[in-house]
C-alpha positions in Angstrom: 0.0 0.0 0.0 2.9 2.5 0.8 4.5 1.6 -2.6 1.7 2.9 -4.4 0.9 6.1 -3.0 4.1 6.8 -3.3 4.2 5.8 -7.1 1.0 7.8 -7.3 2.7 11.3 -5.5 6.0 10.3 -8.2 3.3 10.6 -11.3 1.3 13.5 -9.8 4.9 15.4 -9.4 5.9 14.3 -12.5 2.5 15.4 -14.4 3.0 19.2 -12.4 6.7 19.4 -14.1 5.4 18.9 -17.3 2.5 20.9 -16.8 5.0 23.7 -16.1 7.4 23.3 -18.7 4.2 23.3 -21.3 3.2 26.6 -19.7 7.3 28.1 -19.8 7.6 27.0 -23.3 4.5 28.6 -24.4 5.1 32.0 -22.1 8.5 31.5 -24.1 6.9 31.1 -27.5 4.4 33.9 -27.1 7.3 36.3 -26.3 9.1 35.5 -29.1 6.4 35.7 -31.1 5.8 39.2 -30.0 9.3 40.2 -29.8 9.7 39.2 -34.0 7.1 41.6 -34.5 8.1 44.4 -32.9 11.5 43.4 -34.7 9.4 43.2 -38.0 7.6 46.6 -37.3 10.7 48.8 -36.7 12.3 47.0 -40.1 9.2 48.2 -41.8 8.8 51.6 -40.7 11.8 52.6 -42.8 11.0 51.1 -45.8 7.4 52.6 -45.6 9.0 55.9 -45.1 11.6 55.6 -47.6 8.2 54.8 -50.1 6.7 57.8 -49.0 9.8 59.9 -49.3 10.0 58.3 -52.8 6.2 58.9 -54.0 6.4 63.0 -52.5 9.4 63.3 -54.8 8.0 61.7 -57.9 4.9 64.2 -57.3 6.8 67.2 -57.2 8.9 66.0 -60.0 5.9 65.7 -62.4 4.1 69.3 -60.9 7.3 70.9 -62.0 7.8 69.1 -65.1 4.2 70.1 -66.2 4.9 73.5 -64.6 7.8 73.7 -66.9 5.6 71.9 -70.2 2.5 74.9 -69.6 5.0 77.4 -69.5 7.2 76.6 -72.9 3.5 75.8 -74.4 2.5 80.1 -73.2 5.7 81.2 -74.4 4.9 79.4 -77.9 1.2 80.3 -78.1 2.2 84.1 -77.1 3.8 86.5 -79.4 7.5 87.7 -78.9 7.8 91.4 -77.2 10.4 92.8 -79.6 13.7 93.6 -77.2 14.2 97.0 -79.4 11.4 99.4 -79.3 8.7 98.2 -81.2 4.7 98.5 -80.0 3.7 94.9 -78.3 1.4 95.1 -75.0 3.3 96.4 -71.8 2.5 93.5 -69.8 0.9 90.2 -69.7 -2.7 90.1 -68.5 -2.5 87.2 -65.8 0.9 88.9 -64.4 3.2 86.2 -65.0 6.2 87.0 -67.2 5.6 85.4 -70.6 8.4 87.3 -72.5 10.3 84.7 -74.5 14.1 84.5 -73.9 15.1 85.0 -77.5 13.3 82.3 -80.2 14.2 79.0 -77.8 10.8 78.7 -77.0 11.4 79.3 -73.5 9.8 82.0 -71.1 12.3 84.8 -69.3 11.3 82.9 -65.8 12.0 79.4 -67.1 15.5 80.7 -68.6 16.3 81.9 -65.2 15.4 78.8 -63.7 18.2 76.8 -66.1 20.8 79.5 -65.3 20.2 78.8 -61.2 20.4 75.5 -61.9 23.7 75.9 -64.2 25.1 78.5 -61.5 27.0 75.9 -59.3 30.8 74.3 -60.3 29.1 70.7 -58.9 26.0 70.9 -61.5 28.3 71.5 -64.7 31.0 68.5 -63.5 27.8 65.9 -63.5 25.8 67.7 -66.7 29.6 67.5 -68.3 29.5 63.1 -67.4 25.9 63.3 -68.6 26.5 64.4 -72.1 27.5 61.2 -73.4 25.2 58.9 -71.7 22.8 58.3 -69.3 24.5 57.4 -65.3 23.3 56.0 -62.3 24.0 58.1 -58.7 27.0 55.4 -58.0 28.5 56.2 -61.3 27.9 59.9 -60.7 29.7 59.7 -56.9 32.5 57.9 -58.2 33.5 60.6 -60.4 32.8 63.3 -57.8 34.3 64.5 -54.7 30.9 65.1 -53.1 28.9 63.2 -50.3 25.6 61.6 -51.2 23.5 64.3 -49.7 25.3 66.6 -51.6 24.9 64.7 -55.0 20.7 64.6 -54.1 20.7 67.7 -53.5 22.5 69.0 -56.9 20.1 66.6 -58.7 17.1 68.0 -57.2 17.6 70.8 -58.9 18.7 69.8 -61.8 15.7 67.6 -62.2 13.3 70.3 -61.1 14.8 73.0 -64.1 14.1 70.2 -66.4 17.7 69.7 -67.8 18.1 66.2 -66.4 15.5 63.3 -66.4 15.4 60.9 -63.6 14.7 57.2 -64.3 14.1 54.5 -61.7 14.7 51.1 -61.5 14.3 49.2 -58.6 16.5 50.8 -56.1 18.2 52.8 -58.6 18.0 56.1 -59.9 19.2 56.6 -63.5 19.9 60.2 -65.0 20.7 61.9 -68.5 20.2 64.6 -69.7 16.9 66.1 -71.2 17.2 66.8 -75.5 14.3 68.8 -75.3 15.8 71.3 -72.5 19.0 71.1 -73.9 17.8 72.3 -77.3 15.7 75.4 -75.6 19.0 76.1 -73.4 21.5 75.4 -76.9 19.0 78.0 -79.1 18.9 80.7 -76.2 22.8 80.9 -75.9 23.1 81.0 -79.9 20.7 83.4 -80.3 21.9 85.9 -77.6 25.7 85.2 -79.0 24.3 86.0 -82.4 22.7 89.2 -80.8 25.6 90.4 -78.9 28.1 89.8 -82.3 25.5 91.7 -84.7 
């Protein structure tokens, strides 16, 4: 009789410390479980950011690219104000400047945009590794003495004035340079060194 109930406390022990181990490994298991994704939360938060980042600069590529478009499109539709004397109204009517910049096709305002944007030693170096063909950022740093940052930031505005296109792939941001805007800027600068010879 004493063998047994001691055989039967041994099993009822026994069952307790499994019991208990279940219950650890599934406290363990549940805090892992939520630990991975808190892990996988953080990870995402980046990339989400990094989309968002991404999408706000492809809108404000586009509004300034169509900005750009609707103002070489009033500069064609509008008639040239002669630079010498001459009779053409004073002023346009919806106050922006539509006086062409010679025949290029581009308005004064958008001229002055591709000069600010040609105005910096950095912006000529990568429009001068453009010319030939068309160059991812890597390619672009290697060949510049510039940070990152710095390169984004000279590409912004080089984007933004039209002279260079941005094309992405994946991860990667591809840029040449824009015919169309390079024509404009090629037929303003012949025309005023025409002018200024004459």
């Amino acid at each position: 009789m004493g063998k047994k109930k001691k055989q039967e406390k041994r099993e009822k022990q026994e069952k307790r410390e499994k019991q208990e181990k279940r219950e650890k490994q599934k406290k363990r298991g549940e805090q892992e479980k939520s630990e991975k994704q808190k892990k996988r939360r953080t990870q995402e938060l980046p990339v989400e950011q990094e989309r968002h980042e991404e999408q706000r600069t492809r809108a404000k590529q586009e509004k300034r690219r169509t900005q750009i478009n609707e103002e070489a499109q009033d500069s064609i539709e509008k008639p040239e104000i002669p630079r010498r004397g001459g009779s053409a109204a004073e002023g346009p009517e919806d106050g922006r400047d539509s006086r062409q910049a010679g025949t290029s096709g581009l308005t004064i305002s958008a001229a002055a945009e591709l000069f600010r944007a040609l105005g910096d030693e950095n912006r000529l170096r990568i429009l001068e590794l453009l010319k030939d063909r068309e160059l991812c950022a890597g390619e672009l740093l290697k060949s510049l003495s510039i940070v990152q940052s710095t390169l984004s930031h000279h590409m912004k505005i080089l984007v933004e004035s039209g002279l260079v296109i941005c094309r992405k792939q994946g991860k990667w941001s591809y840029y040449s340079i824009s015919p169309e805007r390079g024509a404009q800027l090629n037929r303003l600068l012949e025309r005023w060194l025409q002018d200024s010879g004459s």
